[in-house]
Backbone as a chain_set.jsonl record, in Angstrom:
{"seq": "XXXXXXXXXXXXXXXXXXXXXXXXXXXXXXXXXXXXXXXXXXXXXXXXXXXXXXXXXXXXXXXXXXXXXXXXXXXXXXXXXXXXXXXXXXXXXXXXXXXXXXXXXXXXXXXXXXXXXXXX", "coords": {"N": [[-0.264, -15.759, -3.905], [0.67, -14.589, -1.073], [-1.717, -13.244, 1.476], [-0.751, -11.203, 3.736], [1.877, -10.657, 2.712], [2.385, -10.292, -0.02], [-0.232, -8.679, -0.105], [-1.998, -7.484, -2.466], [-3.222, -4.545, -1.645], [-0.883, -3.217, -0.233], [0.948, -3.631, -1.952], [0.138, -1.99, -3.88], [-0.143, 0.607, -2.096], [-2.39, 1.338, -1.472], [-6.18, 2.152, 0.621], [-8.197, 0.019, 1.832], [-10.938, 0.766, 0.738], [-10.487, 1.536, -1.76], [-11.534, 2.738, -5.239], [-11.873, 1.276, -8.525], [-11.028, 2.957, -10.41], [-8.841, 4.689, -9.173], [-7.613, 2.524, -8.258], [-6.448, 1.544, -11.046], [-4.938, 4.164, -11.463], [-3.221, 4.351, -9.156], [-1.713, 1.969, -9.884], [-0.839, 2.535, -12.412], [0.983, 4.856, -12.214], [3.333, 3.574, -10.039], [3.821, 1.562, -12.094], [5.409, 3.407, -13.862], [7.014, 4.8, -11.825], [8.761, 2.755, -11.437], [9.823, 2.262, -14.068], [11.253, 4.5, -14.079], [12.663, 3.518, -12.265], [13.121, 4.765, -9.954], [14.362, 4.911, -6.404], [12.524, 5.473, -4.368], [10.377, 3.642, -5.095], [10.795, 1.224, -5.45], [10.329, -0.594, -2.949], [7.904, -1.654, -0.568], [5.885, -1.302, 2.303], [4.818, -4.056, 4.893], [2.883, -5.469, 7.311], [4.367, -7.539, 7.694], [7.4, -6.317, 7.544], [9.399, -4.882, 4.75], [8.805, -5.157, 1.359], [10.194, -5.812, -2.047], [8.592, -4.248, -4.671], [7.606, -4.913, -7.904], [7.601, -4.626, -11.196], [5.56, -6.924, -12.26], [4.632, -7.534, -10.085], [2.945, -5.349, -9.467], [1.534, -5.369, -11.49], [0.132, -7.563, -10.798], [-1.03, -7.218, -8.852], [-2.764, -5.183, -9.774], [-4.629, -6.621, -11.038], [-5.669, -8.643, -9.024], [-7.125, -6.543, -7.396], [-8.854, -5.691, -9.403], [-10.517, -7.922, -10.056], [-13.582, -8.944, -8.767], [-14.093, -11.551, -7.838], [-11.596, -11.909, -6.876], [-10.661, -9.765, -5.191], [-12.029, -9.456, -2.16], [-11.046, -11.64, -0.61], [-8.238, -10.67, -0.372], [-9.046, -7.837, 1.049], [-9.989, -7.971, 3.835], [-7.485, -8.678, 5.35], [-5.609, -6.529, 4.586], [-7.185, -4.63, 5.958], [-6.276, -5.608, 8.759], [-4.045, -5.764, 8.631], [-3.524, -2.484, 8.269], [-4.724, -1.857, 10.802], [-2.695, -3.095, 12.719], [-0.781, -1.116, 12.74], [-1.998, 0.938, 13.06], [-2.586, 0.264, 16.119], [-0.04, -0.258, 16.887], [1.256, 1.74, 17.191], [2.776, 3.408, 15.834], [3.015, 3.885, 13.062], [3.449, 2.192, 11.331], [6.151, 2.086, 10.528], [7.501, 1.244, 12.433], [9.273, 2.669, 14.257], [9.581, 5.206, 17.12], [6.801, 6.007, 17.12], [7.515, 8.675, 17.346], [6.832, 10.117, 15.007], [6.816, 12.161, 11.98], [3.763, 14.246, 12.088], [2.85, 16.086, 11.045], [1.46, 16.077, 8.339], [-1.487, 15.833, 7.498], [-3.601, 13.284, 6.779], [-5.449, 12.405, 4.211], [-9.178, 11.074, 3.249], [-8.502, 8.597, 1.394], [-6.575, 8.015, 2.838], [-3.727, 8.87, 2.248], [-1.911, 11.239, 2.58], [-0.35, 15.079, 2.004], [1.768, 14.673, 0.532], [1.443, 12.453, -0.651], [1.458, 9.811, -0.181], [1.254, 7.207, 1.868], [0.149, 5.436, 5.071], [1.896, 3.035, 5.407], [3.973, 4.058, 4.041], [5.6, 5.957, 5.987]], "CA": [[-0.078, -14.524, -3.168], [0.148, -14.243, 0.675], [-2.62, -12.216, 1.968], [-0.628, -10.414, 3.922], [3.179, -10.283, 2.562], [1.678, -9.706, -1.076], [-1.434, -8.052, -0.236], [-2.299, -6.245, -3.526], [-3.502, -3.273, -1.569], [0.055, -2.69, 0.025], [1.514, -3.134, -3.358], [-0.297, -0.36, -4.545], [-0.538, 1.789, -1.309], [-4.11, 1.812, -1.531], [-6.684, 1.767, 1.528], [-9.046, -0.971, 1.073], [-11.681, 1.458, -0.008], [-10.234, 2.315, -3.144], [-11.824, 2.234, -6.456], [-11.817, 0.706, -9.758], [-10.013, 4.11, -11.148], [-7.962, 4.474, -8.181], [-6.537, 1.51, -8.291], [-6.014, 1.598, -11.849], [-3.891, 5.652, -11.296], [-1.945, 4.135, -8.835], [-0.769, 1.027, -10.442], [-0.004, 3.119, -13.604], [1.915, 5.433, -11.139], [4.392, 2.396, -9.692], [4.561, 1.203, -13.069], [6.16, 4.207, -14.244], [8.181, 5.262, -11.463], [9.572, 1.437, -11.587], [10.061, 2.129, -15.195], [12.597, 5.175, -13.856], [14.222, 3.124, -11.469], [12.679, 5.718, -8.669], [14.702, 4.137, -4.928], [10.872, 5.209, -3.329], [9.325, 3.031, -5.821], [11.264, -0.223, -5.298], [10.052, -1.197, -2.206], [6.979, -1.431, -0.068], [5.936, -1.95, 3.887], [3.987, -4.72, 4.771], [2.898, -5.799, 8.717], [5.966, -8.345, 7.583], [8.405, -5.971, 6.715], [9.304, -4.495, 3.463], [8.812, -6.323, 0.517], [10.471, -5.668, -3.452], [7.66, -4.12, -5.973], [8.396, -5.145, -9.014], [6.345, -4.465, -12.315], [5.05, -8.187, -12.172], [3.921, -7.677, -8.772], [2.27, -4.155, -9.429], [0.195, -5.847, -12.681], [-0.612, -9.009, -10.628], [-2.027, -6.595, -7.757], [-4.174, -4.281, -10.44], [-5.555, -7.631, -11.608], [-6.583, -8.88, -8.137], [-7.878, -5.915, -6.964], [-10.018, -5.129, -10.621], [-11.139, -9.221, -10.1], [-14.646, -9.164, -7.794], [-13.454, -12.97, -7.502], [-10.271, -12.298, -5.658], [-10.5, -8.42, -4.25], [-12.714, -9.785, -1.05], [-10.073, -12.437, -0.296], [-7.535, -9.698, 0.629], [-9.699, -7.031, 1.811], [-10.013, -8.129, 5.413], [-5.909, -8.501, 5.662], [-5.261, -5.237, 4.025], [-7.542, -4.213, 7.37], [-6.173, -6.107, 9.816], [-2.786, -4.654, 8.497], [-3.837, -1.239, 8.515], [-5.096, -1.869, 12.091], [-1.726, -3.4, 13.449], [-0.189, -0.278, 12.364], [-2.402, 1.621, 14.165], [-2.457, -0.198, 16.929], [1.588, -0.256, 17.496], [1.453, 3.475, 16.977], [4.504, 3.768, 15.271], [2.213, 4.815, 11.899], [4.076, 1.331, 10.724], [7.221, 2.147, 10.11], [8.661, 1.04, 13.028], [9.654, 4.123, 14.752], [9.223, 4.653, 18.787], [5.842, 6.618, 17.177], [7.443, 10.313, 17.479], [7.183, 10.672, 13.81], [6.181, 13.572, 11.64], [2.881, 14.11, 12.601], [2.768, 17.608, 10.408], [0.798, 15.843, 7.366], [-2.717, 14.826, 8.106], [-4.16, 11.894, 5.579], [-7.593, 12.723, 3.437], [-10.32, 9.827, 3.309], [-8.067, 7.578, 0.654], [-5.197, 7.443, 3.539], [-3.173, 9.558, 1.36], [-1.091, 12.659, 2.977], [-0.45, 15.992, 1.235], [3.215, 14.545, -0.442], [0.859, 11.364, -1.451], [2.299, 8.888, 1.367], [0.374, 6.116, 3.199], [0.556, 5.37, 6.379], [2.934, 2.463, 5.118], [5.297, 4.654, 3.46], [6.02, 6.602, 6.487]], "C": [[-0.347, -14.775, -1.681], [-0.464, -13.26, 0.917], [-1.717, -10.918, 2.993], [1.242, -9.535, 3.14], [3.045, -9.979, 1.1], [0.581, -9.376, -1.502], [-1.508, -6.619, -1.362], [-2.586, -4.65, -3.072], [-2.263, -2.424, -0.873], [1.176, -2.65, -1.487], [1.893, -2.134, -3.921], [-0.222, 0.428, -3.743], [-1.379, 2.163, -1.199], [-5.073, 0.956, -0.078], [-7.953, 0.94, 0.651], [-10.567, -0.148, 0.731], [-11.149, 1.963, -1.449], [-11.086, 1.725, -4.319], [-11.304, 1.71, -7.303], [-10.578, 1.611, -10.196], [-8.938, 4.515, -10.152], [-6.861, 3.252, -8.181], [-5.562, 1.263, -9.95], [-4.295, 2.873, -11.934], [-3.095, 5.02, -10.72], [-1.288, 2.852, -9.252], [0.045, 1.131, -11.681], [1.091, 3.54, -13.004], [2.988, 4.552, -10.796], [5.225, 2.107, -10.82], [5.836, 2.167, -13.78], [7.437, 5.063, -13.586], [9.097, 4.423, -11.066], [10.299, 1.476, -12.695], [11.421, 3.381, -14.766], [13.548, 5.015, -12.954], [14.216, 4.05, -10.243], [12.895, 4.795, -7.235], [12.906, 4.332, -3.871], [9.963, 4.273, -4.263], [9.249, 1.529, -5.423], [10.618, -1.257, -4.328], [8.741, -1.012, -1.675], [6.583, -2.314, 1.295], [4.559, -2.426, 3.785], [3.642, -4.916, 6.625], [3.984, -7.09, 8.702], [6.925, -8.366, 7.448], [8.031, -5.313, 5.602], [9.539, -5.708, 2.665], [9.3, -5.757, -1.456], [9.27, -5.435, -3.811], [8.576, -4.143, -6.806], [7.173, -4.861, -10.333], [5.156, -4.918, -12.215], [4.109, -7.705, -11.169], [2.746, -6.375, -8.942], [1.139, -4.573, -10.303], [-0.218, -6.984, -11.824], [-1.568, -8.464, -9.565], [-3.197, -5.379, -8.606], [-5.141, -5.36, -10.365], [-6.402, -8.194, -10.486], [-7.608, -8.544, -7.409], [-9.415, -5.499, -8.357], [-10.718, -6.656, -10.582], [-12.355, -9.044, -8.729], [-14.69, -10.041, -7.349], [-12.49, -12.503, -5.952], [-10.138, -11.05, -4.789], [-10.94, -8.738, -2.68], [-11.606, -10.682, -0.19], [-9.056, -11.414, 1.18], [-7.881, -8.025, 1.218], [-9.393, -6.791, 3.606], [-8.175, -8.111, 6.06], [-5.308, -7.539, 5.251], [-5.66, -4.528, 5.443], [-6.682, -4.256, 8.625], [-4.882, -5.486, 9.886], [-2.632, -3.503, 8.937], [-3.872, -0.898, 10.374], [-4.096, -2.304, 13.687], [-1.316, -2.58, 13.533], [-0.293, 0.723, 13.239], [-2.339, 1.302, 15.591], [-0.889, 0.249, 18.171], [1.944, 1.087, 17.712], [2.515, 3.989, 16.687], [4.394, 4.34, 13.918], [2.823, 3.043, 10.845], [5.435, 1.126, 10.08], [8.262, 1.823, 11.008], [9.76, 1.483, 14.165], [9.02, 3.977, 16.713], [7.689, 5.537, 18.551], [6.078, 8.33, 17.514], [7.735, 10.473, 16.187], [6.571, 11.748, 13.192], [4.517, 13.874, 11.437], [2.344, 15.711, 11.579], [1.745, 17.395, 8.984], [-0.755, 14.995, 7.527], [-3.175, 14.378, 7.085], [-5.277, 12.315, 5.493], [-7.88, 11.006, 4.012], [-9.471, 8.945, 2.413], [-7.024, 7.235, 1.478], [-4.088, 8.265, 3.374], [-2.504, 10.954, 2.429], [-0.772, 13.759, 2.052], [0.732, 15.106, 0.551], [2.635, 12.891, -0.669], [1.472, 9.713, -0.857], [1.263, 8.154, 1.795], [0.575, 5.88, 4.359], [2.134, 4.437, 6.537], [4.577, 2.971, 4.879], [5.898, 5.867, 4.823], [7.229, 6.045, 7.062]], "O": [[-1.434, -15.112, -1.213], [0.083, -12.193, 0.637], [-2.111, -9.754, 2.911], [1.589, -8.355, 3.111], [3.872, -9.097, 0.87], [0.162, -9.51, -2.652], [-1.249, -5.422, -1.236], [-2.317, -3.692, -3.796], [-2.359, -1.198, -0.826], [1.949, -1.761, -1.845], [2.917, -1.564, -4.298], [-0.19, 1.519, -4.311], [-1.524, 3.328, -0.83], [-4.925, -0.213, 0.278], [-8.437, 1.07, -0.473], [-11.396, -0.988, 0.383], [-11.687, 2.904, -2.034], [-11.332, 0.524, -4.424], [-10.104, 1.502, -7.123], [-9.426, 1.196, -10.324], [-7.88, 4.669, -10.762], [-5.632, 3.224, -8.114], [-4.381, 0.923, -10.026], [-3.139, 2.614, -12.269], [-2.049, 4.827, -11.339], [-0.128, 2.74, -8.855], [1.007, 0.466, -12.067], [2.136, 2.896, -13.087], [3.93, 4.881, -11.518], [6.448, 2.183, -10.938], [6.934, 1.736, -14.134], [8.358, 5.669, -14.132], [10.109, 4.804, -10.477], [11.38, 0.888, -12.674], [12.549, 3.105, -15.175], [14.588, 5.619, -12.691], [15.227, 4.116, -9.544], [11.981, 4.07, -6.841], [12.39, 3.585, -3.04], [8.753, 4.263, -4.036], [8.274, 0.82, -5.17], [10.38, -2.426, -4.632], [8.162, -0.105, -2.273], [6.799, -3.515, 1.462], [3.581, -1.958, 3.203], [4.47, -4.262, 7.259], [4.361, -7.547, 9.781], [7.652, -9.343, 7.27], [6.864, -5.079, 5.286], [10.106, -6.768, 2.931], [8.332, -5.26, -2.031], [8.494, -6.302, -3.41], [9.741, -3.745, -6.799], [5.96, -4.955, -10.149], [4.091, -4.307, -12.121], [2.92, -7.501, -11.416], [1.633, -6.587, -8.46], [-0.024, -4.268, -10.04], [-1.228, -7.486, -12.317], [-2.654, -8.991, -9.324], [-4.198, -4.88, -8.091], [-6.237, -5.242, -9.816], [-7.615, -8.316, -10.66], [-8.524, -9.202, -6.916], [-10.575, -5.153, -8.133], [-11.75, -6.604, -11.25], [-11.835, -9.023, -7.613], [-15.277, -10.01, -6.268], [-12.601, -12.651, -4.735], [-9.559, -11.17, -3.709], [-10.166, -8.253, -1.855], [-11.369, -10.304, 0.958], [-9.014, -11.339, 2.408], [-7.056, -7.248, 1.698], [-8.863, -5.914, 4.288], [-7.828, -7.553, 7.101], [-4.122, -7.594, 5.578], [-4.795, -3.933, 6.086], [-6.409, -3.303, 9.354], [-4.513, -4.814, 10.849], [-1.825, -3.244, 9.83], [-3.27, -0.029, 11.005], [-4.316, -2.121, 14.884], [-1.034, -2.51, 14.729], [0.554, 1.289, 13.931], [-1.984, 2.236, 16.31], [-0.706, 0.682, 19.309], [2.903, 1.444, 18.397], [3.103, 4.919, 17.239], [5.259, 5.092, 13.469], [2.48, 2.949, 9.667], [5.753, 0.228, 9.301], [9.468, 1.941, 10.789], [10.69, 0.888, 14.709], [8.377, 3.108, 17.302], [7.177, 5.868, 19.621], [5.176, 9.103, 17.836], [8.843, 10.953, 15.951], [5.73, 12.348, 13.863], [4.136, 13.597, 10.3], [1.208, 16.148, 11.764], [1.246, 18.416, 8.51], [-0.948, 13.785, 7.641], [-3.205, 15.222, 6.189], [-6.053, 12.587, 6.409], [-7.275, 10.188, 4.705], [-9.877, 7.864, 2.838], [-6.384, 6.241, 1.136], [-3.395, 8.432, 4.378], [-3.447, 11.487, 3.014], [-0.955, 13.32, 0.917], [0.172, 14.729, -0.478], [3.53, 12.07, -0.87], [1.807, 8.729, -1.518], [0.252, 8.781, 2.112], [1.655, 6.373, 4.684], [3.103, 4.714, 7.244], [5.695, 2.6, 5.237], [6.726, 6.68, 4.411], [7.952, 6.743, 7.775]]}, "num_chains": 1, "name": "protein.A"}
């Protein structure tokens, strides 16, 4: 896994605070809206681009993140990600930063229509 171009926590869409059960919901979540072939499911933004989710990839990122071994690894690049994002002020998507600004993110990152900063 590349820390940052298959960082388990962009996988999932999860800020590197997430839990055990958190991470579990949303990797069920993927799995299932992979399983319907859902066009917002397919893909996912990385500070490298977008990158294919794929089942594989969604179970290999539960497993890294539920491993106390390997979660620490990509912690700090899940950050540093997060922090480019912010940085560029474009929210990461790329944008000249005049984007919809109408949904403000709880403490998990999360927006009311369940969005990351990524997915904007």
């Amino acid at each position: 896994m590349h820390p940052l171009r298959d960082n388990p926590f962009f996988v999932l869409a999860l800020p590197v605070t997430a839990t055990a059960l958190e991470v579990e919901r949303q990797g069920r979540k993927w799995l299932a809206m992979l399983e319907l072939d859902l066009p917002s499911a397919r893909t996912y933004a990385t500070p490298l681009g977008r990158r294919l989710r794929t089942p594989d990839a969604v179970r290999a990122a539960m497993r890294a993140l539920n491993d106390p071994a390997q979660r620490p690894t990509f912690e700090p690049w899940a950050a540093a990600g997060a922090a480019l994002a912010v940085d560029s002020g474009d929210g990461g998507n790329g944008d000249d930063g005049a984007g919809d600004d109408r949904y403000e993110r709880d403490d998990a990152g999360l927006d009311p229509r369940g969005m990351t900063w990524w997915d904007r």
